[in-house]
C-alpha positions in Angstrom: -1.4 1.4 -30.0 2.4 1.4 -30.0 4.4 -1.0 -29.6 6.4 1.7 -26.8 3.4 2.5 -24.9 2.2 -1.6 -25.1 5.8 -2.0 -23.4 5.4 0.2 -21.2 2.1 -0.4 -19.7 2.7 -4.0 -19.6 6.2 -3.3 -17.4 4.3 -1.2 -15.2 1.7 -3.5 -15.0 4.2 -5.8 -13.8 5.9 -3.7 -11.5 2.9 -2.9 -9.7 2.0 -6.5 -9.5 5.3 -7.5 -8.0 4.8 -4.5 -5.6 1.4 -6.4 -4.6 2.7 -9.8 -4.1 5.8 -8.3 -1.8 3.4 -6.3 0.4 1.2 -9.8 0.6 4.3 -11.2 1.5 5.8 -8.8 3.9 2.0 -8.6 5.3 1.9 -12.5 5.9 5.4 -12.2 7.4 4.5 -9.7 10.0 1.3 -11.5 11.2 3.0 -14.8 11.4 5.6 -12.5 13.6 3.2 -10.9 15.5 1.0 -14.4 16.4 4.8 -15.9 17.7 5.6 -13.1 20.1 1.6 -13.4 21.6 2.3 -17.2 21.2 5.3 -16.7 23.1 4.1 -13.9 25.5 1.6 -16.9 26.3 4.0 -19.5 26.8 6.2 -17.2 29.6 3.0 -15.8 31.3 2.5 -20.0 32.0 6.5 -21.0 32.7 5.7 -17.6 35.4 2.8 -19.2 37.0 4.2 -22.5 36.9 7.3 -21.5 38.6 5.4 -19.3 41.4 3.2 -22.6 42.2 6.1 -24.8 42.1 8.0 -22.4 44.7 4.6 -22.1 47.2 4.3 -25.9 47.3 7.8 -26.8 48.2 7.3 -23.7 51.0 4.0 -25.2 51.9 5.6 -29.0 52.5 8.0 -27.4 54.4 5.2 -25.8 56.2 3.8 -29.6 57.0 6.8 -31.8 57.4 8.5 -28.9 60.1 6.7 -29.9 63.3 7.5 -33.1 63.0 11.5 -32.2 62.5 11.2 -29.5 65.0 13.3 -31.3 67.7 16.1 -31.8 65.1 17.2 -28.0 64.9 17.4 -26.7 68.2 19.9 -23.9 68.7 23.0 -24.6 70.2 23.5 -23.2 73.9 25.6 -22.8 76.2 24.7 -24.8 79.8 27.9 -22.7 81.6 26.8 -19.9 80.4 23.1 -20.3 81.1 24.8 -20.9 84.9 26.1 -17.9 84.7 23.2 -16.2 83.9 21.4 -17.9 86.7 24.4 -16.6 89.6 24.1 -12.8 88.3 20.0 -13.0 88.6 20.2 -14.3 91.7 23.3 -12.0 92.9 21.3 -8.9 91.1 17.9 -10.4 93.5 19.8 -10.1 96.3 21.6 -7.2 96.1 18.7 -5.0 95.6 16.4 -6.6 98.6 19.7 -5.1 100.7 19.6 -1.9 99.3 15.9 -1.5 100.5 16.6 -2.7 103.8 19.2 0.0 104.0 17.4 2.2 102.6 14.0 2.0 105.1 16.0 3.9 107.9 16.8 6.5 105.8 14.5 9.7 105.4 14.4 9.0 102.0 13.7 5.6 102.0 10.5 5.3 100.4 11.2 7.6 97.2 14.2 5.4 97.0 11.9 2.0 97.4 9.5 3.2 94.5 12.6 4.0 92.5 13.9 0.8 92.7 10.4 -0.9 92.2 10.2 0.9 88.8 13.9 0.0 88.3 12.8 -4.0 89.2 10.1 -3.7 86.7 11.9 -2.6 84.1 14.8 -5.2 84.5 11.7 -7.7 83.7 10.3 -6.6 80.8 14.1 -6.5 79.6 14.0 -9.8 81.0 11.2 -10.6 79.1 11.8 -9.2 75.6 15.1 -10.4 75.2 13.3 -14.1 76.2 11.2 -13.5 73.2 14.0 -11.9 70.7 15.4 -15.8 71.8 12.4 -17.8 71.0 12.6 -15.9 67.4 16.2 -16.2 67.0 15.7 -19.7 67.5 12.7 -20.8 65.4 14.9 -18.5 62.8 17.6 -20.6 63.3 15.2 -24.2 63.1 13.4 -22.8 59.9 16.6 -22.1 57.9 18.3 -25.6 58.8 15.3 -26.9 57.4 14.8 -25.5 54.5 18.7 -25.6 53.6 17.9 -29.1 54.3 15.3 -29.5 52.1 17.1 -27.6 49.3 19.8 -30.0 49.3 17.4 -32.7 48.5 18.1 -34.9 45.4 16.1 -32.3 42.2 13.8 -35.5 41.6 12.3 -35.7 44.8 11.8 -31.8 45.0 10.4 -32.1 42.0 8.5 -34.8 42.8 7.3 -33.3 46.3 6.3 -30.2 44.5 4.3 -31.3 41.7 5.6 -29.7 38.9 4.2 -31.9 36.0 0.4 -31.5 37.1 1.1 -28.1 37.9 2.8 -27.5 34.2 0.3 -29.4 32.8 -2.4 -27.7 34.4 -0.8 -24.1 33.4 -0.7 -25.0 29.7 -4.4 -25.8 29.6 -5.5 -22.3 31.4 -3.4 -20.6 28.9 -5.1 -22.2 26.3 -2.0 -23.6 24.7 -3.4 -26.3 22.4 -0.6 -28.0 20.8 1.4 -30.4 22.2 4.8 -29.6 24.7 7.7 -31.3 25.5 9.6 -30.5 28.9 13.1 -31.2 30.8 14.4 -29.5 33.8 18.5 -29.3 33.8 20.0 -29.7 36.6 22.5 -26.0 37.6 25.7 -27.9 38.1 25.9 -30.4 35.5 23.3 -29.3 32.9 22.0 -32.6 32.6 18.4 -33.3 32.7 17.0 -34.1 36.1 13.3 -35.4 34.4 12.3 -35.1 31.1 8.6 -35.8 28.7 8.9 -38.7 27.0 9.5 -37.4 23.7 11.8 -34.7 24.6 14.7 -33.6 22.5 17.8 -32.6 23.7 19.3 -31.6 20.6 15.8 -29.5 19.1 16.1 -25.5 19.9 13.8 -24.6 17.7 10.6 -23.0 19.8 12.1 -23.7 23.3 11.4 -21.5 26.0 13.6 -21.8 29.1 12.9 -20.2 33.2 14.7 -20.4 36.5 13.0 -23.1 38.3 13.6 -22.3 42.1 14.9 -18.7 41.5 14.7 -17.9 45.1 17.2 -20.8 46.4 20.2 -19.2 48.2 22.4 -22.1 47.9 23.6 -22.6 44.5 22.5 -21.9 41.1 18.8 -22.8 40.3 17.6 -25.5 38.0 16.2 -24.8 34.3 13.1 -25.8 33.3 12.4 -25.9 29.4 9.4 -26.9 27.2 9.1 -27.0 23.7 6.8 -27.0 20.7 7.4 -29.1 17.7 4.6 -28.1 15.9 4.9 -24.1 17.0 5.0 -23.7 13.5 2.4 -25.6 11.9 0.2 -23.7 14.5 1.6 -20.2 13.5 0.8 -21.0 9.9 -2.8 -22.8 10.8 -4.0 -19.7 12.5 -4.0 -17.8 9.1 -4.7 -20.2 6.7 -7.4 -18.4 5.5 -5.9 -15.5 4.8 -3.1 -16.9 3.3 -5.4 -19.0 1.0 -7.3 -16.2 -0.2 -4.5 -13.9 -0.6 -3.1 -17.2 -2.9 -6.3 -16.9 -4.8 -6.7 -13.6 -5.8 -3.2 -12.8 -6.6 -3.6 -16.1 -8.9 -6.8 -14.6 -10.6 -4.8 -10.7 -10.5 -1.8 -12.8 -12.4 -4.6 -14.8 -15.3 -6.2 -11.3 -15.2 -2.9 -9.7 -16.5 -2.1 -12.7 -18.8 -5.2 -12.7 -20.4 -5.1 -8.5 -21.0 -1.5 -8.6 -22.4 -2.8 -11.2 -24.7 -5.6 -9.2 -25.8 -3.9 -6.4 -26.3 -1.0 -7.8 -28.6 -3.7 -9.6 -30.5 -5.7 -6.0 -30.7 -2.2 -4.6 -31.8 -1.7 -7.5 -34.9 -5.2 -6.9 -35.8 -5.0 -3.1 -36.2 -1.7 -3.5 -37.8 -3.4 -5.9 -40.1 -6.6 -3.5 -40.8 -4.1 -0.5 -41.2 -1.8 -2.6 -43.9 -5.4 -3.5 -45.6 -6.6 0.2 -45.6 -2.8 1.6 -46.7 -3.0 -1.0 -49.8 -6.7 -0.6 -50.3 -6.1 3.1 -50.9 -3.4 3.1 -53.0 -5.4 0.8 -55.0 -7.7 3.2 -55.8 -5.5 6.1 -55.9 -5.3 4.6 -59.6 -9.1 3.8 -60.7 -9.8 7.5 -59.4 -6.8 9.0 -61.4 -8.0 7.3 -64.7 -11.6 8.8 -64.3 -10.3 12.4 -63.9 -8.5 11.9 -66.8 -11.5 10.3 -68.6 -13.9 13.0 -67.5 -11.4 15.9 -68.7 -11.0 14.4 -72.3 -14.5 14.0 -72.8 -15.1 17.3 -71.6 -13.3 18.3 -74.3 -14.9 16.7 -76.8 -18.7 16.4 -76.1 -21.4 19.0 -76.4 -23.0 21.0 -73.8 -25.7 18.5 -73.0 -23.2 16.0 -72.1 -20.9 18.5 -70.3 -23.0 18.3 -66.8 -22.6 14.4 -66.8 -18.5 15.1 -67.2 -19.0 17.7 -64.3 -20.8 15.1 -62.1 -18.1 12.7 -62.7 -15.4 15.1 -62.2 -17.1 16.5 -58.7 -17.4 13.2 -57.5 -13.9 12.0 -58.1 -12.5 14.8 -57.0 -14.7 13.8 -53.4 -13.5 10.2 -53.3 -9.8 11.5 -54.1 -9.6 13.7 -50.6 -11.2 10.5 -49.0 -8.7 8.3 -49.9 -6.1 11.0 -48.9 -7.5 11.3 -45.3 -7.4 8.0 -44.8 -3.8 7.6 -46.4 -3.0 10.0 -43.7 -4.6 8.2 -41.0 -3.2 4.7 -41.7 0.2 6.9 -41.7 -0.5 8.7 -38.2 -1.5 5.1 -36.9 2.3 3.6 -38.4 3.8 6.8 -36.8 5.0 7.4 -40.8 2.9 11.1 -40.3 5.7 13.4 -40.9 5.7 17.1 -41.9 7.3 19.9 -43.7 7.0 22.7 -41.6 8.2 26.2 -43.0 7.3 29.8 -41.8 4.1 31.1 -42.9 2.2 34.7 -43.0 -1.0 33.3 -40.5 -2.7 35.9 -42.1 -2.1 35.6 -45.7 -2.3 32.0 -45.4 -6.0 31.9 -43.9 -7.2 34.6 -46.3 -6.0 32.3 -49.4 -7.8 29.0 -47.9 -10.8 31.2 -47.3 -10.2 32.7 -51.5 -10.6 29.0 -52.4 -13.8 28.1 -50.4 -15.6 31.3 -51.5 -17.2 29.4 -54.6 -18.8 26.7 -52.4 -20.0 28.9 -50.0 -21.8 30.8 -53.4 -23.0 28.0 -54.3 -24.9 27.6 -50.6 -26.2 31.1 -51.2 -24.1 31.6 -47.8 -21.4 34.5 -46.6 -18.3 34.5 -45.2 -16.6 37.3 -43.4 -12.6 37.2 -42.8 -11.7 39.6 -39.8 -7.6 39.8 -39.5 -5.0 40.7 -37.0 -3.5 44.4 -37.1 0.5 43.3 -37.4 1.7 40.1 -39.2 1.7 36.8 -36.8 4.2 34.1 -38.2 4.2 30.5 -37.6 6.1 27.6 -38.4 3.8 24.6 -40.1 3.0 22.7 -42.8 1.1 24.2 -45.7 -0.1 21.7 -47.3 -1.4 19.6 -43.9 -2.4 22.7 -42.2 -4.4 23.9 -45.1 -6.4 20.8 -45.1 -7.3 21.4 -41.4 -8.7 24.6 -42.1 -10.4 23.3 -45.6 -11.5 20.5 -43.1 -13.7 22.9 -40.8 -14.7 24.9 -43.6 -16.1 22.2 -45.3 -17.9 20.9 -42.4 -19.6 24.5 -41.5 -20.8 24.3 -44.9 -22.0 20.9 -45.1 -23.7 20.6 -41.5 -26.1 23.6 -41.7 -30.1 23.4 -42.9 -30.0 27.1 -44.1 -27.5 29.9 -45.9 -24.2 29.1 -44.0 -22.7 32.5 -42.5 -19.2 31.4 -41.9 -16.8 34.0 -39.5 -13.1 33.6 -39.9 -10.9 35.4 -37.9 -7.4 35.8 -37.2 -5.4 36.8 -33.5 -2.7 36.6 -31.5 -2.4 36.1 -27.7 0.7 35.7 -25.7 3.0 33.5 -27.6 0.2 31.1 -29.6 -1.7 32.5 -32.7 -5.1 31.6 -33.1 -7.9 31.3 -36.0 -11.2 30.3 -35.7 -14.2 29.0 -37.8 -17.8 29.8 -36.4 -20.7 28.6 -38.4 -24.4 28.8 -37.7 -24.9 25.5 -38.0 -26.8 22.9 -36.4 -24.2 22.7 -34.0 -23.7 19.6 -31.2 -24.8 17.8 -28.1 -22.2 17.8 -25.1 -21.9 14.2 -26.0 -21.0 14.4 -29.2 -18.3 17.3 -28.4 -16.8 14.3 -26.3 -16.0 12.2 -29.2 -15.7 14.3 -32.0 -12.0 13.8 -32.5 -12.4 9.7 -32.6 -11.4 8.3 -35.6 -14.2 6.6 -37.4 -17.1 8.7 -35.2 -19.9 10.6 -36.9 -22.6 12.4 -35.1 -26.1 12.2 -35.7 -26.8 15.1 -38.9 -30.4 15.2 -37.7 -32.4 17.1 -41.0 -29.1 16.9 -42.8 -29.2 14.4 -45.1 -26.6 14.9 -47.9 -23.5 14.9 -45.2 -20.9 11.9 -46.3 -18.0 11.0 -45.2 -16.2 8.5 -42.8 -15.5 10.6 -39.5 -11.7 11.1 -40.3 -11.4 14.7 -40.7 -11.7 16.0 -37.2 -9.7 13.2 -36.4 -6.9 14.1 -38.8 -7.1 18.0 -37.7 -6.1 17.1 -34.2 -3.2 14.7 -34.9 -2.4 17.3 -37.6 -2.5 20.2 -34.8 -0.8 18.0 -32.2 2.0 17.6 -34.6 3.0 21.3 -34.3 3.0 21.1 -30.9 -0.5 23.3 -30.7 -4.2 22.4 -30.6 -8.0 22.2 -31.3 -10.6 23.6 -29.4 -14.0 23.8 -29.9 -17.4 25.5 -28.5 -20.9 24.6 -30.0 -24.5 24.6 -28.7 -26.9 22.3 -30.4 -29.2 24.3 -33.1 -26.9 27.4 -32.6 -24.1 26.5 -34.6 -20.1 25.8 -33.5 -16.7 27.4 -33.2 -13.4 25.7 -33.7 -10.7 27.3 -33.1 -6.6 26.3 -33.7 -4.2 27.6 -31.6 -0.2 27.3 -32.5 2.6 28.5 -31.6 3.9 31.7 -33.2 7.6 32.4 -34.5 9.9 35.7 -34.2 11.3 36.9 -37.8 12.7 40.2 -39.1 10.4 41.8 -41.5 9.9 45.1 -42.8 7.7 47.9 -40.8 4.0 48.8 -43.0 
């Protein structure tokens, strides 16, 4: 793996996992937030209740301590005008008892005497409801004295008459507030405290709530009642210590998690970097060995007679096979180091093909096997490496020769489609499984050769084909069926260039 793409998977690794721990965060924040505001929701639903009792038992002392102060809040009157009142009844009484005697002798007397009957009844029920309009006036005027009376009281003794501490105490248990409150009430004028809790603290905001005491009182601003919570907090953070203790733990094991996989991957990265340094030198090393033997082989070729020649050829053969080993793995230790590199020039696709195939003919002789070439109509140029791009196409060659159990009939062919040229190799072959065609292209990976039992090699040329084809910016596909044989095909990308018209 490289050392860019180790970099970058760790930092986004560690993006991600900052992203986590904010959310956590931000998610702990807002349920802390939303347990206040039902905390405090709470806490005002009770300073409402406790001020609505507070208000009814000061009305209903009132209610019990007014008959017995009833005589000290009479109305004032008036005794001259009550006289007066008194001479125009009686002057009113008399004046209508004349005006029936006058009117007996008249022929019209008694429609006048029932007129003035309903007249004299309606004076008294006039007389009547202005009594009562009196009587209400007056117990009007008795009920406000007292209360204004009673609201001028010192704010202890109202307090004390109306019960507010078992009535707040009371309150705070129905509400099921469990931790413990301090209270004060302030007195409106001075905004001193009229009674506090033993442990109250003047100079504490924090988780204070505050309400109107006697919000109803006419005369003058109303008192303040306040409680607090010291340990609002501790509560708040209580009621999701669970959560917050395993969001703790599993961001702790995420965080050992990540530790432990960057390690392991940077010692996986050291110890490929090791095996790839040990394969680079080991191959070199026996670049040399390998080089002497041809060289061996060749001059005794020269000089032995023909019995000894097919020893020489055997020698030669099989050097020859452990040179292009070393070479694909030179390759690959170079592909892994990212010190792959190519010399691409233009090239005749089908020219090029049709020389490869040339050069494969004698093996495929030697397998008592065919090979037909089918080429495209016009030219089809592309740019690549001839000497890597060869070896791809000896590559599949070689492996439709080798994997087969009979004569191998080998189909080259040569198109163009769109903008990408394309050659394939179909072989009749034993073919593959649909789970070897998944790993194919691993480095180091060899299939299972079922009846084939002279197949060698270490799994690196399929490998080397792909990062070979990747390199100029095309690729490999393949199609097989097992016991039917396969098709690979390359696909590149074809150039534009000026040639002369056939």
């Amino acid at each position: 793996m490289k050392k860019e793409r180790i970099k970058y998977i760790i930092g986004l690794v560690s993006f991600a996992l900052a992203g986590i721990v904010l959310v956590q965060l931000l998610w702990i924040n807002n349920t802390i937030s939303e347990n206040e505001k039902r905390f405090s929701a709470r806490v005002f639903a009770m300073l409402n209740r406790v001020v609505q009792k507070t208000e009814r038992n000061e009305v209903a002392l009132m209610y019990r301590l007014k008959p017995h102060s009833f005589r000290q809040y009479q109305a004032p009157t008036s005794n001259s005008g009550a006289r007066m009142d008194s001479i125009f009844r009686d002057l009113n009484k008399r004046s209508m008892e004349q005006m029936r005697s006058m009117t007996k002798s008249t022929p019209f007397g008694q429609d006048l005497s029932k007129v003035l009957d309903q007249f004299d009844s309606m004076q008294s029920m006039m007389d009547r409801r202005m009594q009562e309009k009196d009587q209400q006036l007056q117990s009007m005027y008795q009920w406000l004295s007292f209360e204004a009376e009673v609201k001028q009281m010192p704010l202890e003794k109202r307090l004390q008459l109306s019960g507010l501490e078992p009535i707040l105490m009371a309150e705070k248990r129905n509400f099921n507030i469990t931790i413990p409150m301090q209270y004060a009430v302030m007195k409106p004028e001075s905004n001193e405290p009229a009674i506090t809790s033993k442990n109250y603290n003047t100079h504490n905001t924090d988780a204070t709530y505050k309400a109107d005491l006697f919000p109803n009182d006419v005369l003058g601003s109303s008192p303040k009642l306040i409680v607090q919570f010291p340990g609002k907090q501790r509560f708040l953070m209580h009621s999701i210590q669970w959560l917050l203790l395993l969001s703790l733990l599993f961001t702790l094991i995420i965080l050992v998690a990540f530790y432990l996989s960057v390690r392991t991957i940077i010692q996986q990265k050291k110890l490929s970097e090791i095996k790839n340094d040990f394969i680079n030198n080991m191959t070199h090393e026996l670049k040399t060995p390998i080089a002497t033997i041809n060289l061996a082989s060749d001059a005794m070729n020269r000089t032995i007679n023909d019995s000894a020649a097919g020893f020489t050829k055997i020698i030669k053969q099989e050097s020859e096979r452990m040179h292009k080993h070393v070479e694909h793995i030179l390759q690959m230790a170079r592909i892994d180091k990212n010190e792959f590199k190519i010399q691409p020039e233009t090239i005749e696709a089908n020219e090029f093909v049709q020389d490869v195939l040339e050069n494969q003919k004698l093996r495929i002789h030697e397998k008592e096997g065919t090979s037909k070439l089918e080429l495209s109509d016009n030219k089809i140029y592309i740019e690549a490496d001839r000497d890597h791009f060869a070896n791809v196409l000896y590559n599949l060659i070689d492996n439709a020769i080798k994997y087969t159990t009979t004569a191998p009939e080998i189909d080259v062919k040569v198109w163009k489609k769109d903008n990408f040229a394309f050659i394939s190799v179909v072989d009749n072959g034993i073919g593959m499984s649909k789970d070897t065609l998944k790993r194919i292209f691993d480095k180091f990976y060899r299939a299972s050769t079922g009846n084939v039992h002279n197949v060698k090699g270490f799994g690196l040329g399929l490998s080397y084909a792909k990062a070979v084809m990747e390199r100029h910016n095309g690729d490999i596909l393949v199609k097989s069926e097992l016991n039917k044989g396969s098709a690979f095909t390359l696909k590149v990308p074809v150039v534009t260039k000026e040639t002369d018209s056939e």
